[in-house]
N, C-alpha and C positions, 0 to 999 in steps of 0.2 A: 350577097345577103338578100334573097328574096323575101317579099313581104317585109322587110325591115321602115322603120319611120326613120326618115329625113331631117332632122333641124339644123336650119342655115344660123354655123356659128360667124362669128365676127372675130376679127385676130385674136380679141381679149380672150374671146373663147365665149363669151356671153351669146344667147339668141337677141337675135333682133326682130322686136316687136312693135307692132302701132299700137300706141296706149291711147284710148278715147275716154275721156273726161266728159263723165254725164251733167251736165248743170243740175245743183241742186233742185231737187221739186218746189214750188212756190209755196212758202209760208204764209199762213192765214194772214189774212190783211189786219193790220196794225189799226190799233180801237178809231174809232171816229172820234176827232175832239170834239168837243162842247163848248161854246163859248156863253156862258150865263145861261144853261140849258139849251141850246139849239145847235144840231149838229151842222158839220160840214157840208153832207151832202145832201139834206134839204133845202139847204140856203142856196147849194150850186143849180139844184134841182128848179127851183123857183125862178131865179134869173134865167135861167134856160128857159125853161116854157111860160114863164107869165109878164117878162117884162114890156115895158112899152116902146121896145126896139127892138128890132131881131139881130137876138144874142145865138151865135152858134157855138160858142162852149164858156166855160164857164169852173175856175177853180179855184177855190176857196182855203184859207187857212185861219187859225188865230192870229192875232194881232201878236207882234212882241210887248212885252210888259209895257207899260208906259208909256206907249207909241201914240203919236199925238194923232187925233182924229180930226176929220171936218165938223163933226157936231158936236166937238166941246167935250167937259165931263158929261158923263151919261152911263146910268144904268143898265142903257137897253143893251143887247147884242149887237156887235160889231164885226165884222169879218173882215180878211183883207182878201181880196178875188182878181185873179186875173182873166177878164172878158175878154171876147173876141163878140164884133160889132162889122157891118158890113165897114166900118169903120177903120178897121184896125184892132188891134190889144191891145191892152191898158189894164192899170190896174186901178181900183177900185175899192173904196173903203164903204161898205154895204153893212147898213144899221135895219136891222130888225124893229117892228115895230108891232106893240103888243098883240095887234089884229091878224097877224100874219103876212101885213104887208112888207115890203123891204125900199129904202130910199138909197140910191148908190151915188157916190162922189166919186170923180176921180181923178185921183193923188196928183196929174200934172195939174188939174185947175183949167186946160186948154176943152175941154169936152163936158159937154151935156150930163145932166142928172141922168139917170137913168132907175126906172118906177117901176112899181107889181107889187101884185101880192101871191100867196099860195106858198106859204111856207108853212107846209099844215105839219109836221111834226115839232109844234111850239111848245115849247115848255119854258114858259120865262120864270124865273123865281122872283117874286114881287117883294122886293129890298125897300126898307123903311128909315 
């Protein structure tokens, strides 16, 4: 059979083929929370370039509900962040502070405050 096409069966009789599985394309990134109007990524933003110790990353979430903090009940913004410090990493409960500056704890109690400000996408809701 000249010019005829070839397909390599397999005993069942099926062709054997390499099936490549493309990974999905990357779905929009899921909304930034807010925690009492201030997002994630200003707070992480902030602590990256404005603190008073060189933080080389820096990542942020909400608190879980209820979740006890270093400064007590408080209206202001609260985040929970996990820093890296020439230090180490650690995490860090980082309370906003109406001026835009940020005051960070962190959670072991074994490490230093850690200060800045320049969290300029503030929007605090002023609760009475």
């Amino acid at each position: 059979m000249a010019g005829a096409i070839v397909i390599g069966l397999t005993a069942g009789g099926c062709a054997s083929a390499t099936v490549r599985h493309v990974p999905p394309a990357p779905g929009p990134r899921p909304a930034s929370a807010r925690v009492r109007g201030v997002r994630e990524e200003a707070v992480e933003r902030a602590v990256r370039r404005h603190a008073d110790v060189g933080v080389s990353s820096a990542s942020c979430r909400a608190p879980t509900r209820g979740a006890h903090t270093p400064f007590g009940h408080t209206r202001l913004p609260v985040m929970h962040c996990l820093v890296r410090t020439h230090d180490g990493e650690a995490w860090y409960e980082v309370e906003v502070l109406r001026n835009g500056c940020f005051l960070a704890e962190a959670d072991d109690g074994a490490r230093g405050e850690i200060r800045g400000c320049g969290v300029n996408e503030l929007h605090v809701r002023h609760e009475t």
